[in-house]
N, C-alpha and C positions, 0 to 999 in steps of 0.2 A: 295188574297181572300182565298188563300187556307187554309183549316182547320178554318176557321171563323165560317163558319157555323155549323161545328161538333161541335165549342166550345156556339156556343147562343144555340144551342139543347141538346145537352148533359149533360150540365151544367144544365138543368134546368129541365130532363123524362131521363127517364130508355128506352132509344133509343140507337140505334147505328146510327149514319153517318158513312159513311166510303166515304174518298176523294179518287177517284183512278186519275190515268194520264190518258193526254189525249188517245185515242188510242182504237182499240176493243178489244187488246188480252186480256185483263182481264173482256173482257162479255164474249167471246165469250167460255174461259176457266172454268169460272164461271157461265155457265146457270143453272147449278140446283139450285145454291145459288140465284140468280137472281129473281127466281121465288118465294121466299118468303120476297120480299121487296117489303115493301109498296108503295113509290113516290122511283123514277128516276130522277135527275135534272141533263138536258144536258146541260153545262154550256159553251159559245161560242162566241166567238168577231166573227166580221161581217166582216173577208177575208176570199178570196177565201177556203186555205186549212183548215179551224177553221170549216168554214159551213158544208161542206163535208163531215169532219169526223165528225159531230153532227149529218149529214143527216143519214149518216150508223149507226151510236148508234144509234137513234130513230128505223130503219128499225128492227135493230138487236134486241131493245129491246121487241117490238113489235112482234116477231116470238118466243121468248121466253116467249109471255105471259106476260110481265108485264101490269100490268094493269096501271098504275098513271103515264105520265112520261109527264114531263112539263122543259120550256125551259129557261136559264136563258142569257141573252145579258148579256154582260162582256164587260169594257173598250168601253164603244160607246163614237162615239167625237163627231159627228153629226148629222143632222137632216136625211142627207144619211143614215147614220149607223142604226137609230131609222126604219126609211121606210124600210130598208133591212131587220131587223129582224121581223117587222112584216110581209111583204112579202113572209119571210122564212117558217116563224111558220105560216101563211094562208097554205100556200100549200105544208106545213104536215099535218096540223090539228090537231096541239100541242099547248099548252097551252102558254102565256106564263109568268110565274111567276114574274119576275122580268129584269127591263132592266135598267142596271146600268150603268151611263156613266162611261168616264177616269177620276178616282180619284186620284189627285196628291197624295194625302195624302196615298193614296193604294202602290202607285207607292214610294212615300219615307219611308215609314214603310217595304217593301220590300228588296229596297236598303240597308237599316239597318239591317236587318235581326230582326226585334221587328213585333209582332205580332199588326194588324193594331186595333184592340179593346185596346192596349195598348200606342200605337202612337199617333191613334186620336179616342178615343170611340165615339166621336157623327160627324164623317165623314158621307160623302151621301153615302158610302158602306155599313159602318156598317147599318146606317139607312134604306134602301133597305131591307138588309137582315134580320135585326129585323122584316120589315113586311111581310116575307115569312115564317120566324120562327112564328111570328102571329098567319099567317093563316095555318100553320100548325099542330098548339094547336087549332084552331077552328075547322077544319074538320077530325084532326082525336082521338076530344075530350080530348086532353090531360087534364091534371091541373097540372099547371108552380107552382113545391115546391114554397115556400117562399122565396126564399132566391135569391141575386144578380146575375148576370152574373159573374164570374170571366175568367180572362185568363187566370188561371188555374182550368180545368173542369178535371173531374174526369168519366171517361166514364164509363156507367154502364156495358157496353158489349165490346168487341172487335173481331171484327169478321176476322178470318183470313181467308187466300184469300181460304182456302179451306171450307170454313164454319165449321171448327171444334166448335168454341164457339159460335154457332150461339144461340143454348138453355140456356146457360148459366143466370141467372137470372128468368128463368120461372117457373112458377109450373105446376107440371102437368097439370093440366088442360085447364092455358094456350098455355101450348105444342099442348095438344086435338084442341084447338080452331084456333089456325094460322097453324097446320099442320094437317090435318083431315086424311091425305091421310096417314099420317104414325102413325097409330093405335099401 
């Protein structure tokens, strides 16, 4: 799944995804950047160590102020896995966006080392996450250019882990408008 989602959103708005690994050291190094992203998606299979550390991202995100952060199930096999992640995301009180079972087709697009919108474009992954990309054009207003998906997107921004090109594509004004605080 990695980078899928950076490539159905990016390929289509002047957004950044940026995929990090699992892990807090890059929230917890990154808190100022942190606080001007719009959605958070803690992405998380249903063992022990996967929940855990989604638990502390959520906590972590949540102390930094993010406002938007929603959860996404990864690889579920069963109907356990399913009840687990709602159980999980009930008692955070986290949203959750998408719960995608185990996709062979994820799992051998992997193995190969081919990007899974090239392997299998109309997989239950890719299709999951097409409708999180969705609704992420419906709430936060986007309009999807005309043009395809490809698997090869073209990112309008790139944000490095220091947030140096974080302004890069704005104009003033929308500089004004998503950072007020820095006049």
């Amino acid at each position: 799944m990695r980078g899928l989602i950076a490539e159905l959103v990016s390929s289509r708005h002047q957004i950044t995804v940026t995929d990090m690994e699992a892990g807090l050291e890059h929230l917890s190094r990154s808190g100022g950047t942190l606080r001007h992203v719009d959605q958070l998606f803690i992405i998380t299979e249903m063992d022990r160590k996967a929940s855990e550390t989604a638990r502390r991202t959520f906590h972590l995100a949540q102390e930094l102020g993010v406002a938007r952060v929603a959860l996404i199930g990864n690889k579920l096999r069963d109907a356990n896995d399913h009840n687990d992640l709602e159980k999980f995301a009930a008692g955070l009180g986290i949203e959750i966006a998408a719960a995608i079972a185990f996709d062979e087709d994820a799992h051998q697009a992997d193995r190969r080392g081919i990007a899974l919108y090239d392997y299998a474009p109309h997989s239950t992954t890719v299709r999951a996450l097409e409708q999180v990309v969705s609704k992420l054009e419906h709430e936060f207003e986007l309009v999807p250019a005309h043009q395809p998906i490809t698997s090869v997107a073209a990112p309008a921004l790139s944000l490095a882990a220091d947030g140096s090109s974080i302004l890069e594509g704005l104009t003033p004004k929308e500089i004004k408008k998503r950072f007020p605080e820095c006049d």
